[in-house]
RONU-95306 format. One line per field, with one value per residue (C-alpha): residue in three letters; x, y, z. Coordinates in steps of 0.001 Angstrom, whole numbers, m for minus. Layout:
# residues N
code <- (ALA / ...);
east <- (X / ...);
north <- (Y / ...);
up <- (Z / ...);
# end
This chain:
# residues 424
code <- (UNK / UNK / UNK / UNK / UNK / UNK / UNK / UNK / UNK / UNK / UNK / UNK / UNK / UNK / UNK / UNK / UNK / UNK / UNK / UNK / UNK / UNK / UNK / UNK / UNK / UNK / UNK / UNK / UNK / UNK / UNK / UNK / UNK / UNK / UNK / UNK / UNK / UNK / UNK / UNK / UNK / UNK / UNK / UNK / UNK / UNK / UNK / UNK / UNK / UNK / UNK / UNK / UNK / UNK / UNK / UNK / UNK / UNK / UNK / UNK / UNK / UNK / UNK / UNK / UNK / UNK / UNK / UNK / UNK / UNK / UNK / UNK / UNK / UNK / UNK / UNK / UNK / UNK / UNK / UNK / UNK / UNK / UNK / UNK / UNK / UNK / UNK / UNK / UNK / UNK / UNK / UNK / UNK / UNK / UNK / UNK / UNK / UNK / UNK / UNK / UNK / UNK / UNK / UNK / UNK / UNK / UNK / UNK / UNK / UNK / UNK / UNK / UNK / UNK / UNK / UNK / UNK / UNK / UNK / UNK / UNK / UNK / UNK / UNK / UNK / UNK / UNK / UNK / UNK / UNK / UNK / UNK / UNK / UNK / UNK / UNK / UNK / UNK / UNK / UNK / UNK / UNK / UNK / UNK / UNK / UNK / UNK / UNK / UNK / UNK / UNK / UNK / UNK / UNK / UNK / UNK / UNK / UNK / UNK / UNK / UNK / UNK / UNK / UNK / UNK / UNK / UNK / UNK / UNK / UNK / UNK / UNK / UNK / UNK / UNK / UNK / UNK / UNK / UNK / UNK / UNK / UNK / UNK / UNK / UNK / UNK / UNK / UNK / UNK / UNK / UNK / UNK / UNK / UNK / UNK / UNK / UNK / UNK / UNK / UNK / UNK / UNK / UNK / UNK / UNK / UNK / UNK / UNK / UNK / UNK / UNK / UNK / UNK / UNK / UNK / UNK / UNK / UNK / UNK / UNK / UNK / UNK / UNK / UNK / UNK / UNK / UNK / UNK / UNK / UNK / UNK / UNK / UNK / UNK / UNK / UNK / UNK / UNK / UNK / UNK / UNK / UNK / UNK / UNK / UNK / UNK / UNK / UNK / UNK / UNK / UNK / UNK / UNK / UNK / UNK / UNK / UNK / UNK / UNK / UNK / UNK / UNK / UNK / UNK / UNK / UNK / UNK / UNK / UNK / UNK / UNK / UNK / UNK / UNK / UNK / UNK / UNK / UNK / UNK / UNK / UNK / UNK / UNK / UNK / UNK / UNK / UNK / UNK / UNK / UNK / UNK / UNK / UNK / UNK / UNK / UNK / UNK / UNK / UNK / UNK / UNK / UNK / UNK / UNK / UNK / UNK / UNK / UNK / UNK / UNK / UNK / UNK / UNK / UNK / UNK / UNK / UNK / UNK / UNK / UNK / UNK / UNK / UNK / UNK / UNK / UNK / UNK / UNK / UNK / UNK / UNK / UNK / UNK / UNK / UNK / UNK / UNK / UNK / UNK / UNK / UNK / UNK / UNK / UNK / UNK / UNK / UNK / UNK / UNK / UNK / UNK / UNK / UNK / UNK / UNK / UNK / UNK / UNK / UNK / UNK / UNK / UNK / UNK / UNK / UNK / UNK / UNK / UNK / UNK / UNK / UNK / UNK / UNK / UNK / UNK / UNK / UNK / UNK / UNK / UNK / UNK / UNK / UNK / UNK / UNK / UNK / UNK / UNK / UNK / UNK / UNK / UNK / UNK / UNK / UNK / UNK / UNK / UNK / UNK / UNK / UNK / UNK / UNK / UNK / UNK / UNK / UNK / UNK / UNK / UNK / UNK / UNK / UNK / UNK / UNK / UNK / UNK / UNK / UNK / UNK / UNK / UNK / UNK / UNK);
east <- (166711 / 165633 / 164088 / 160597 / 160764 / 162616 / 159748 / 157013 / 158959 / 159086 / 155423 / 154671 / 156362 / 154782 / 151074 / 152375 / 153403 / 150618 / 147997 / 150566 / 149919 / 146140 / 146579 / 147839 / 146067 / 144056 / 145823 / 146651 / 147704 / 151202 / 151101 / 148166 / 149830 / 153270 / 150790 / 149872 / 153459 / 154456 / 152205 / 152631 / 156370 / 156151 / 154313 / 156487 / 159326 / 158344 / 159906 / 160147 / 159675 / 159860 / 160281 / 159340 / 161612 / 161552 / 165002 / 164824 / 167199 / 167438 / 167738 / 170021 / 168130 / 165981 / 162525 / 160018 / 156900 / 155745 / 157652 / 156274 / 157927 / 157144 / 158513 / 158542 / 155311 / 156769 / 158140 / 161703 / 164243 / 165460 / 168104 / 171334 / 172308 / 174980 / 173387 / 171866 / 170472 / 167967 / 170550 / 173745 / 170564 / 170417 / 173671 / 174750 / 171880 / 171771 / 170248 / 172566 / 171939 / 173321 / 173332 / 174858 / 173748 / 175447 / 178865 / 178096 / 180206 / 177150 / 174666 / 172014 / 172036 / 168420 / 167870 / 171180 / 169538 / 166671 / 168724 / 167899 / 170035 / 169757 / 168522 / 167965 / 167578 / 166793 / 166854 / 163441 / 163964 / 162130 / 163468 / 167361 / 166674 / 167242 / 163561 / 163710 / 164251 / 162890 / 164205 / 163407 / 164745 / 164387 / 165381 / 166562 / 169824 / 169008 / 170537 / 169071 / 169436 / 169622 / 166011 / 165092 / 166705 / 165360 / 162192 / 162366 / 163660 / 160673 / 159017 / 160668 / 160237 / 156495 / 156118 / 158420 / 156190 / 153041 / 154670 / 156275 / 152774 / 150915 / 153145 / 153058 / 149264 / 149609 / 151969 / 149007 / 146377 / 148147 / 149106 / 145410 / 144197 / 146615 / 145521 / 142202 / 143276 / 145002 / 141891 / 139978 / 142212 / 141991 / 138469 / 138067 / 141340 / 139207 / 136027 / 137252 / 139289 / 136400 / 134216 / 136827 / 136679 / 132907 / 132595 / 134757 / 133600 / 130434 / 130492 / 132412 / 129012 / 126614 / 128983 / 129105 / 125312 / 124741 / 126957 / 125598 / 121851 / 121854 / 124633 / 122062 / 119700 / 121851 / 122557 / 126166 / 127269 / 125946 / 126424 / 130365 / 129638 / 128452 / 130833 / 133470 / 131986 / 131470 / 134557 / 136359 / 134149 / 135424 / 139071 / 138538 / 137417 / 140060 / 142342 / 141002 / 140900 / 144707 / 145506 / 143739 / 145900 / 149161 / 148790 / 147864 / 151048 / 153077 / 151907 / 153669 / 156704 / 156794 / 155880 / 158794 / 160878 / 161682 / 161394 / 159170 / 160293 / 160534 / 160496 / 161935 / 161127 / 160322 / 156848 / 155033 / 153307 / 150973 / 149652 / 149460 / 147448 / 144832 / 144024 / 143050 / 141015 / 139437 / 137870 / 136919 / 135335 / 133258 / 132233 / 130606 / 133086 / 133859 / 137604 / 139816 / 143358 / 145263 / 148975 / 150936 / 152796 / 151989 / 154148 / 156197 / 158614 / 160575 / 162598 / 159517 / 157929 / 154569 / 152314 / 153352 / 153367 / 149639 / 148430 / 150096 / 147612 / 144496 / 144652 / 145274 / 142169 / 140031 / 140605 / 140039 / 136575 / 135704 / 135693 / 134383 / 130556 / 129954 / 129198 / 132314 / 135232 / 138504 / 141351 / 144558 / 147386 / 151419 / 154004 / 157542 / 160001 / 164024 / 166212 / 169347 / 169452 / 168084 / 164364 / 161696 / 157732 / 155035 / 151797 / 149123 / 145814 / 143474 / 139730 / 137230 / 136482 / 136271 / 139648 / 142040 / 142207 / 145346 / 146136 / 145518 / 147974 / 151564 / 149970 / 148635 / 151313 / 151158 / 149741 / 146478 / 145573 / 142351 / 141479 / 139591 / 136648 / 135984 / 135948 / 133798 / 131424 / 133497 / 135208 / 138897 / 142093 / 144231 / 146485 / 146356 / 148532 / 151456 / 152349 / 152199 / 154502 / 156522 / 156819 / 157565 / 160911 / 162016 / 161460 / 163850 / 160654 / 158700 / 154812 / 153523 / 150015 / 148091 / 144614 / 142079 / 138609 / 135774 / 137779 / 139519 / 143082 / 146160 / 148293 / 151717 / 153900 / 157741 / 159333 / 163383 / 162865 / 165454 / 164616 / 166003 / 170073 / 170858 / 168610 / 170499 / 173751 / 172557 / 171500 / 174928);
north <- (88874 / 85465 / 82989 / 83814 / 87671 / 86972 / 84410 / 86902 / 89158 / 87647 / 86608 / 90296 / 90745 / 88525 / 89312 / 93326 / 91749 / 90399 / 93386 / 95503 / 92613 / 92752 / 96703 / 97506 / 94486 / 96187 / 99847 / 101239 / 104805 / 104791 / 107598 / 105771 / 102535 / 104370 / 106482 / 102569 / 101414 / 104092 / 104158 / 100292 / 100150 / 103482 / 101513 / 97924 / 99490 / 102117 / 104648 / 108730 / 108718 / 106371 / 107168 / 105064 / 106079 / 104951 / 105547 / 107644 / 106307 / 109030 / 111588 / 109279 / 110301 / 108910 / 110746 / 110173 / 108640 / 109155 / 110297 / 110754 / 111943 / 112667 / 116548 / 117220 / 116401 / 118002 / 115623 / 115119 / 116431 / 113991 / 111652 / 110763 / 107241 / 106602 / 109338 / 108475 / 105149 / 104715 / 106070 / 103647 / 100728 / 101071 / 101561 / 98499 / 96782 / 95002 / 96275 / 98761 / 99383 / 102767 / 103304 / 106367 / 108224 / 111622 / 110317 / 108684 / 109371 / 108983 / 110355 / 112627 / 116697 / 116649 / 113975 / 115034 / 118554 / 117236 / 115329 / 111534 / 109420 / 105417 / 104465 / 101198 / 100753 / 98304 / 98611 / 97949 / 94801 / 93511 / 90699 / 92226 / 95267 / 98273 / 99971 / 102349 / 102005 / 102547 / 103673 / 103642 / 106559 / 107505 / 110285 / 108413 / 105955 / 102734 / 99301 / 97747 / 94200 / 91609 / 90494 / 93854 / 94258 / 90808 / 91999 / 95098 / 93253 / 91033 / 93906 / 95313 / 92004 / 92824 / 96314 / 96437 / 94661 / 96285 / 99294 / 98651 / 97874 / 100747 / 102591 / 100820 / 101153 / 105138 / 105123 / 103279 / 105390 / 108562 / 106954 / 106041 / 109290 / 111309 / 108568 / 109199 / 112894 / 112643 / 111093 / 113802 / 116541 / 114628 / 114456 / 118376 / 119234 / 117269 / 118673 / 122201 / 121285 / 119719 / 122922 / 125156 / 123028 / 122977 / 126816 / 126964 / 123627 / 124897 / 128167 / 125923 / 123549 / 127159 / 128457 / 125348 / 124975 / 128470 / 128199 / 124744 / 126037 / 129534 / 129759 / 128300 / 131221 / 134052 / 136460 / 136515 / 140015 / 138898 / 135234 / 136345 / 138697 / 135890 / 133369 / 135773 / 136863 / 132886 / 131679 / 134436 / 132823 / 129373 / 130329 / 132297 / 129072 / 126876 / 129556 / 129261 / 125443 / 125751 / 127839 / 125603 / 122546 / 124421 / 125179 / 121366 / 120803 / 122999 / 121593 / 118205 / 119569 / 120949 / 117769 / 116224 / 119205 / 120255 / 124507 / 126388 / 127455 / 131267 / 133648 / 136346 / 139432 / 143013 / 143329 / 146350 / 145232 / 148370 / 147409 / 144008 / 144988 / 146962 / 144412 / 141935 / 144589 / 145289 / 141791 / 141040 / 144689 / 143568 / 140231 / 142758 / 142631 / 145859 / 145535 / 148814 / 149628 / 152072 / 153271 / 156442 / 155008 / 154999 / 151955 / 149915 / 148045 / 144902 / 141577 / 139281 / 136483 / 138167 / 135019 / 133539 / 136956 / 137095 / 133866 / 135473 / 138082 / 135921 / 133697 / 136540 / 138400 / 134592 / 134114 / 138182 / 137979 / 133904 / 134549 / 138580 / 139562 / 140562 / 143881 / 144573 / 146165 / 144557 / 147005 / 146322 / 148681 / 148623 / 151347 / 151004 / 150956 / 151434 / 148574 / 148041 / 145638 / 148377 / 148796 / 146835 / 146581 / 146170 / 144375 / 143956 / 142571 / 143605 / 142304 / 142774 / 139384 / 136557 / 136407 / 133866 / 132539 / 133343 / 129438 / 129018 / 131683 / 129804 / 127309 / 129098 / 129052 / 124914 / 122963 / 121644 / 123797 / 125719 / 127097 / 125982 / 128603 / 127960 / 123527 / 122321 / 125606 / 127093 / 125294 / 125419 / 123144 / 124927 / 125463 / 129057 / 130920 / 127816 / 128350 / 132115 / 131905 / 129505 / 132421 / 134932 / 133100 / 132258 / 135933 / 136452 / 138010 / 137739 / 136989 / 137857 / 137753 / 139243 / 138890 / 139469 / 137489 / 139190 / 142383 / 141307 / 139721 / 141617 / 139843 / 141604 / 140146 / 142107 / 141714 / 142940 / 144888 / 143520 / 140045 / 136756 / 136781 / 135297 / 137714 / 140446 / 138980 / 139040 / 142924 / 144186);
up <- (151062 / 152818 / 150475 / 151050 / 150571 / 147575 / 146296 / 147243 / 145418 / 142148 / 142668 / 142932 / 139749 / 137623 / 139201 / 138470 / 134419 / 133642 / 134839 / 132213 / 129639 / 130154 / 130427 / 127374 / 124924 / 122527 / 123330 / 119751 / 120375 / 121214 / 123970 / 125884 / 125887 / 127059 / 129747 / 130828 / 130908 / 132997 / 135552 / 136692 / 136286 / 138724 / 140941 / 140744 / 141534 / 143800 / 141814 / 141975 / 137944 / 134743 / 131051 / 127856 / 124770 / 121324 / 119157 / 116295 / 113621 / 111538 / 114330 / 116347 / 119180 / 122485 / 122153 / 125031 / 124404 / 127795 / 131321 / 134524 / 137311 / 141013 / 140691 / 137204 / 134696 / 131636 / 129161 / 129006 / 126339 / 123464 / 124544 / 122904 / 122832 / 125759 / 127709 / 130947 / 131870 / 128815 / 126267 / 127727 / 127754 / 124426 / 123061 / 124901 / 123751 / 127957 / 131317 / 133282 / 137234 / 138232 / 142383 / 142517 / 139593 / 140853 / 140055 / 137459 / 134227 / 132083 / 133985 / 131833 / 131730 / 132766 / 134681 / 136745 / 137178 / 138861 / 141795 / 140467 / 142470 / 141199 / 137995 / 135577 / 132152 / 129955 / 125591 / 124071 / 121459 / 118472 / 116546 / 117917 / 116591 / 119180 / 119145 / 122344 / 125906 / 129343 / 132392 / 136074 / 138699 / 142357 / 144460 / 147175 / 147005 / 146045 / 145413 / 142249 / 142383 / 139516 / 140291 / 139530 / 136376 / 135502 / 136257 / 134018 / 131172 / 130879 / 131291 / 128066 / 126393 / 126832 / 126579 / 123021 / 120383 / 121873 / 121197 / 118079 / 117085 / 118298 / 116126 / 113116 / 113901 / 113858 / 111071 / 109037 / 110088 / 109006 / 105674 / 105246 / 106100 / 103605 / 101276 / 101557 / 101600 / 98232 / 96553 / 98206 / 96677 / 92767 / 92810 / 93526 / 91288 / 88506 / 89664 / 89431 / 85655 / 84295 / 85170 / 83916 / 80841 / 79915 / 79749 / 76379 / 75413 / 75714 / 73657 / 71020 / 70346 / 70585 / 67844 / 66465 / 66050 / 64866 / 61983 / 61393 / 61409 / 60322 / 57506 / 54788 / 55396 / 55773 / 52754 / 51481 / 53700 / 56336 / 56514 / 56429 / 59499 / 61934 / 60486 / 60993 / 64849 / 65643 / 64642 / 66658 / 69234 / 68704 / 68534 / 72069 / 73578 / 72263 / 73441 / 76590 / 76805 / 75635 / 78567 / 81070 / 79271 / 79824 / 82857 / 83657 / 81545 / 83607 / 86519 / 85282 / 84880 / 87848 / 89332 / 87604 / 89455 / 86220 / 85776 / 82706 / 80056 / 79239 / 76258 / 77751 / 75184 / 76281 / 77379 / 78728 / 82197 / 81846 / 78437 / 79448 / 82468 / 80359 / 78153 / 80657 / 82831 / 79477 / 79417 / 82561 / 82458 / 78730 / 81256 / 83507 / 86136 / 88392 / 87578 / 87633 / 86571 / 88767 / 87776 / 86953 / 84369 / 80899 / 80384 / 82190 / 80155 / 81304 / 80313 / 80508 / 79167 / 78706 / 78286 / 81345 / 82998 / 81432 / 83079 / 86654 / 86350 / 84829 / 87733 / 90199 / 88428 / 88323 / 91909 / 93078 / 90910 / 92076 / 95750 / 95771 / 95684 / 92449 / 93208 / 95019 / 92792 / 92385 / 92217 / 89710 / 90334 / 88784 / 90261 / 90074 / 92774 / 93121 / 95398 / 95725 / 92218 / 90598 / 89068 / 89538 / 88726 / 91323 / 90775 / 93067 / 92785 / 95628 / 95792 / 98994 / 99386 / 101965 / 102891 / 103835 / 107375 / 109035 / 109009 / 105860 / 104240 / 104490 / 102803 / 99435 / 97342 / 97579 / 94411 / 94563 / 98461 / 98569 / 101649 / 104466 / 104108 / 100290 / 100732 / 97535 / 97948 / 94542 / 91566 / 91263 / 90642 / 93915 / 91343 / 90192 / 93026 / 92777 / 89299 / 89798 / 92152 / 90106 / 87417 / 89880 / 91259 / 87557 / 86821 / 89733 / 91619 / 94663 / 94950 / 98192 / 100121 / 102784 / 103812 / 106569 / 107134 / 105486 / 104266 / 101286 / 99598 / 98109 / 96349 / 95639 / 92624 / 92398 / 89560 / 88649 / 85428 / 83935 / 84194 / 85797 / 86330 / 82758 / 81185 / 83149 / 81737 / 78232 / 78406 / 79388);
# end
């Protein structure tokens, strides 16, 4: 190259440097500013396709940010380090030139496949440390001279803190978002206990007051009537308030990763069934119990098994018109392990949107359809799940939009494995 193609050259570089400086200033979103790296080295270096990687360190792998290419649009596979020019870039951490890519003993699976024939590459640097790389490629043979890996690497030098900052930028705005996302979820997880919490708080002051204000005037008989009826009052509150504690409780220790505690006992699922139909039907709920089995007896911790069903029954009869009847039914079936009881609670309902349902069994979701519109902790269907799998059971779901939930809980009659052990 005579001495003034070679200077009109390099002032062509720099002019083409800084319109990428001024290009990507203020460019925050790592895929725009890769999208704006892309398309001027392209066009410095006349080339039939570029492709800005960052290195995952955990992965030990190139990922693209951004890749065009004359022939191909799609973005390119992960790269492994020492793969192809941006994965030999980095690993030796200095600018290779590659002029006949074809033979090359390194050159890349994909970009192989799609008949690149010269490439360059230069590592991506910030403060030494090995961030990425980027790499140039025609389809043509081509002699990459030093200038031109010169010119790439002050490219790089340019292109790598930008980058590093972009993503550092999108790192902080998803942090901040499932920040704000976390308070979000307290607030309605508080909401939704401290509204569970004033019902039995409040019968506790009515019952209170009555006994306060109407003992006096009562005659002996009766007077030990209502004390009797409003103090069975009282103790159904606090028993209710005790339940909404424990399950808060158990939702620490499951927190901690640490597993409930169960008092395994034998417990008839049909009995236990009819008593709680029996109060949500003295509430005024249409609840129903359907089974062909006048009991169904099994190695279970029946208060846990108990909340199961109150929060299945709470969350059938919460998001159901009240008119609509929610269905309770046990049967028994025969596997392979040998028996096991069936529970399902099925209400007609809103539903559950279909994106929504892998995610019910998490602590503290609600779905996207119920928002703040209804009280609740999102805590209900976790810790029934919770005491399915420590039964050595199953809880399953399914739902449509606007015709209703079932939820299926199987449980192995004889118990979890240890429980097993101890009946033989």
């Amino acid at each position: 190259m005579e001495p003034t193609d070679r200077e009109d050259s390099r002032i062509r570089i720099f002019r083409a440097l800084h319109e990428i400086a001024v290009a990507v200033c203020g460019v925050l979103e790592p895929v725009e500013l890769a999208r704006v790296v892309v398309k001027h080295t392209r066009e410095l270096f006349q080339a039939g396709a570029v492709g800005l990687y960052t290195f995952d360190e955990a992965e030990r792998l190139l990922r693209p940010v951004y890749s065009s290419d004359a022939r191909e649009a799609s973005l390119e596979p992960p790269i492994p380090p020492g793969t192809g020019a941006a994965g030999q870039a980095l690993e030796r951490g200095a600018p290779v030139r590659i002029d006949d890519y074809p033979n090359w003993p390194f050159a890349g699976g994909w970009t192989a496949a799609n008949g690149v024939q010269s490439a360059m590459g230069v590592p991506l640097l910030v403060a030494d440390r090995r961030t990425g790389a980027i790499s140039v490629r025609t389809y043509e043979p081509r002699h990459w001279t030093e200038d031109d890996a010169q010119a790439l690497t002050l490219l790089a030098a340019q292109v790598a803190p930008a980058l590093e900052a972009a993503r550092l930028h999108e790192r902080t705005q998803t942090a901040r978002q499932q920040a704000e996302a976390a308070i979000k979820l307290r607030d309605e997880v508080l909401a939704g206990v401290s509204h569970d919490l004033a019902g039995p708080l409040s019968r506790i002051r009515l019952y209170a007051e009555l006994m306060q204000g109407e003992a006096p005037t009562l005659q002996p008989t009766a007077s030990a009537q209502q004390m009797t009826a409003w103090s069975s009052g009282i103790i159904a509150a606090t028993a209710s308030m005790r339940s909404i504690i424990q399950e808060l409780l158990d939702v620490a220790r499951l927190q901690m990763g640490q597993a409930l505690s169960l008092n395994l006992q034998r417990t008839d699922l049909v009995a236990l069934c009819r008593r709680a139909v029996q109060e949500y039907q003295h509430a005024g709920r249409r609840v129903s119990l359907r089974t062909a089995q006048d009991m169904l007896v099994g190695w279970w911790d029946e208060a846990r098994l108990a909340r199961v069903l109150a929060n299945l029954l709470e969350n059938a009869t919460k998001y159901s018109p009240p008119e609509s009847e929610v269905l309770v039914h046990v049967d028994v079936a025969e596997y392979e392990a040998g028996g096991w009881a069936i529970l399902r609670v099925r209400d007609a309902g809103r539903g559950i949107p279909p994106d929504n349902l892998p995610h019910v069994f998490e602590r503290f979701y609600r779905g996207s359809n119920v928002g703040g519109q209804i009280p609740g902790s999102g805590l209900g269907l976790a810790l029934a799940r919770q005491i399915a799998e420590q039964h050595g059971g199953v809880i399953e779901i399914a739902s449509e939009l606007n015709c209703g939930t079932t939820v299926s809980v199987r449980l192995p009659r004889t118990g979890p494995k240890e429980a097993a052990n101890d009946l033989e």
